[in-house]
N, C-alpha and C positions, 0 to 999 in steps of 0.2 A: 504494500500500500504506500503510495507517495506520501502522505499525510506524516504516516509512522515514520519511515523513511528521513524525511526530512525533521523528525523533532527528536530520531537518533540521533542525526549529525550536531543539531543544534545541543544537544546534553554530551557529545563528545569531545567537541571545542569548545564547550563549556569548559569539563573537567580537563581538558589540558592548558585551558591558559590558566586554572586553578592550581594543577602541579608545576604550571613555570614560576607562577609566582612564590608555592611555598620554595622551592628550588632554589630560587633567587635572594628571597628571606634569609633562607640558613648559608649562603654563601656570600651575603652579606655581611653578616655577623662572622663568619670567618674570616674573610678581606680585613675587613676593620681591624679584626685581633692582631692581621699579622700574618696568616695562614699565607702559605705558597701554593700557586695553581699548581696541583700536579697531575693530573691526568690529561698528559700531552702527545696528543697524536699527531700524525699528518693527515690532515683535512682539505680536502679539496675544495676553494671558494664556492663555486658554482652552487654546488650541493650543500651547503649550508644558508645560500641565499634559497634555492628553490624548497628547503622544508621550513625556512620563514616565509617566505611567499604562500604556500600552501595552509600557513596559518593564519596567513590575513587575508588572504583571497574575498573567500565570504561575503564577509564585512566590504572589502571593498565593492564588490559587484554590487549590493545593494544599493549604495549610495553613485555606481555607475561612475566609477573612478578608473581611470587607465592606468596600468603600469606597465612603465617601459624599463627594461634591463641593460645593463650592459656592463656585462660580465664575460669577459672574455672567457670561453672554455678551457685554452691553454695556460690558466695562471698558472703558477706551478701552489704545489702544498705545500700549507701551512702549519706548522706545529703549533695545534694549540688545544685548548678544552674545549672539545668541536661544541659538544652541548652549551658552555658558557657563550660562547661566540653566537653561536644561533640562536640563545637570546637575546644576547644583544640586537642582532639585526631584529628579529622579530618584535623587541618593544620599538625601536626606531621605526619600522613599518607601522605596527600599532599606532602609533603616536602620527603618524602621516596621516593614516587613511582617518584619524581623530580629528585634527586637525585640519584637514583640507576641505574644502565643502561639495559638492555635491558633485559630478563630471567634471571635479578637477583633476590635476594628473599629479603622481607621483613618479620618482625615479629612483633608480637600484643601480651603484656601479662599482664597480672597482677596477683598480689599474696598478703596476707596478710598479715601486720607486727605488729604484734600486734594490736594498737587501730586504727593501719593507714592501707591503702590502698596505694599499690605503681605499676606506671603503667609503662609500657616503648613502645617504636617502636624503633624497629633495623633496620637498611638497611646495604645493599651491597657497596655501594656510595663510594664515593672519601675519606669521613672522613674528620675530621676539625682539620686545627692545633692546637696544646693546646697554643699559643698566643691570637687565634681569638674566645677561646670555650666561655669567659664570654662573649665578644662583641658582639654574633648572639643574644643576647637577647636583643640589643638595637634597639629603632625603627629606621628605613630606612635602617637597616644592611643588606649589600647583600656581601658574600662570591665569589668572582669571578663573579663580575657584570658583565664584558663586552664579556666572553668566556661560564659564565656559563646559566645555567635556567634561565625565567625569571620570575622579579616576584617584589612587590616594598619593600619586607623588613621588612615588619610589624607581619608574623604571629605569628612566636616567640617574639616578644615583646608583643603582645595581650597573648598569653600562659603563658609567667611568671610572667601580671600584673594579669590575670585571677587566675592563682594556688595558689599564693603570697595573692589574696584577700580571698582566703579559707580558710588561713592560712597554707598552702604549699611551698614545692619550689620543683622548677624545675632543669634541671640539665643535661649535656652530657657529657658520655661518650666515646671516640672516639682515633683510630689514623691512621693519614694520612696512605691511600691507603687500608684503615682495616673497612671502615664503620663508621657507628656512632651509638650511643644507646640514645634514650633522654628517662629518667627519670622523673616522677613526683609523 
C-alpha cells in the first residue's frame, strides 16, 4: 500500500536523523574532553556526499529544491571517520534545504588542494551577518530563533568540533540576503 509505504519511510528518516543526532551528542562531549578521532579509514568523497544527499533528498523535493553536485569521482580517499564526516555534510545539507526557500537551489562540491580536500554546500537562504558568522558554530546557536526554522543549535557546533578533531577547520562564507557557502 503507498499510504503504508510512504509513512514507513517517513518513521525511518525519522529514527535516523534521531540516531545522528544522539551520535553527534556523545561525540561531542568526547571532542570537548579531548578525545582523539580514531576510527580512521579511507573514504571515498563521492560516497559520503551521496549517503548525505540520500538523507536530505526528501525534505528537499518537497519544498522543490534543486541540487546540483560536483564532486568529482576521481578524488582520491580520505582518511577519516567516514561516519563523523557524513554528518557533517548531512547537517550542512540539512541546514541548506532549512534555510533556502522554496525552488531554491543548493550546491554540493569538493575539489583538491593540494594535500587537502576542501568541501563546501551553498544555499539560496537568507545568509548570515558577518557579526553572527563565528557565533553559528557555538552550541545552542540559533540565528533567528523565534521567526526562523526550527531546530536546537547544535549541528554546527558538532561540525567544527568534528572537522577541528581531523585537524581541519570549518568556515562560512556569506552575505545577508546573498546565501551562505560553508567550507571545510
Amino acid at each position: 500500500d503507498p499510504a503504508f509505504r510512504s509513512l514507513i519511510n517517513i518513521a525511518l528518516r525519522s529514527a535516523e536523523r534521531i540516531q545522528r543526532l544522539t551520535n553527534s551528542l556523545l561525540d561531542i562531549n568526547r571532542l570537548e574532553s579531548g578525545d582523539p578521532v580514531v576510527n580512521l579509514f579511507p573514504s571515498a568523497p563521492i560516497l559520503l556526499v551521496k549517503d548525505a544527499i540520500d538523507a536530505v533528498l526528501p525534505i528537499a523535493k518537497t519544498k522543490n529544491q534543486s541540487l546540483q553536485v560536483s564532486v568529482p569521482q576521481n578524488l582520491p580517499h580520505i582518511i577519516v571517520d567516514g561516519d563523523m564526516i557524513r554528518r557533517v555534510i548531512t547537517n550542512l545539507l540539512e541546514n541548506a534545504v532549512k534555510f533556502t526557500p522554496p525552488a531554491g537551489e543548493i550546491a554540493i562540491g569538493a575539489r583538491q588542494e593540494g594535500e587537502w580536500l576542501q568541501m563546501w554546500v551553498q544555499d539560496t537562504g537568507p545568509g548570515i551577518p558577518l557579526a553572527d558568522q563565528k557565533r553559528i558554530f557555538e552550541k545552542f546557536t540559533r540565528l533567528n530563533a523565534k521567526d526562523g526554522p526550527k531546530g536546537i543549535g547544535l549541528g554546527l557546533a558538532y561540525s567544527r568540533l568534528a572537522i577541528e578533531g581531523h585537524g581541519g577547520r570549518i568556515w562560512v562564507e556569506s552575505q545577508p540576503k546573498e546565501g551562505a557557502r560553508f567550507c571545510f
